[in-house]
C-alpha positions, 0 to 999 in steps of 0.5 A: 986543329986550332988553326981550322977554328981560326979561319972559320970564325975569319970566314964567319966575320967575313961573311957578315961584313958581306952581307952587311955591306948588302942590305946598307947599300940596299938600304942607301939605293931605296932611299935615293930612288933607285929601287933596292934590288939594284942596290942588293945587286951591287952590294953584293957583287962589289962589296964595300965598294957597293956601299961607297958607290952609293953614298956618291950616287945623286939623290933623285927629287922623287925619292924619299930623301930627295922630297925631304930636301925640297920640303926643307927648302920651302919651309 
């Protein structure tokens, strides 16, 4: 019995890396411009790879982190 108790806590913890793994590469993809539901999609389908990806991607100048850039450039 304990042995079942053990893999479903594995599976529990699992789980909410996946899910974890998700909304930070959602986050991430909103905020460089891409949109969020491109980045859910990849965090879900790849994982943690999905939130690696997206710190690598480029930050478009329209994006919310990319007119933070520009307004520090100036000022």
């Amino acid at each position: 019995m304990t042995i079942v108790a053990v893999i479903g806590s594995t599976a529990l913890f699992l789980l909410y890396g996946w899910l974890a793994s998700a909304i930070i590469a959602s986050y991430l993809s909103g905020k460089k411009g891409y949109g969020e539901r491109i980045g859910l999609a990849s965090g879900l389908l790849l994982a943690v790879i999905g939130v690696v990806i997206w710190l690598a991607m480029p930050i478009k100048p329209t994006s919310d982190w990319g007119r933070r850039k520009l307004a520090r450039r100036r000022g």
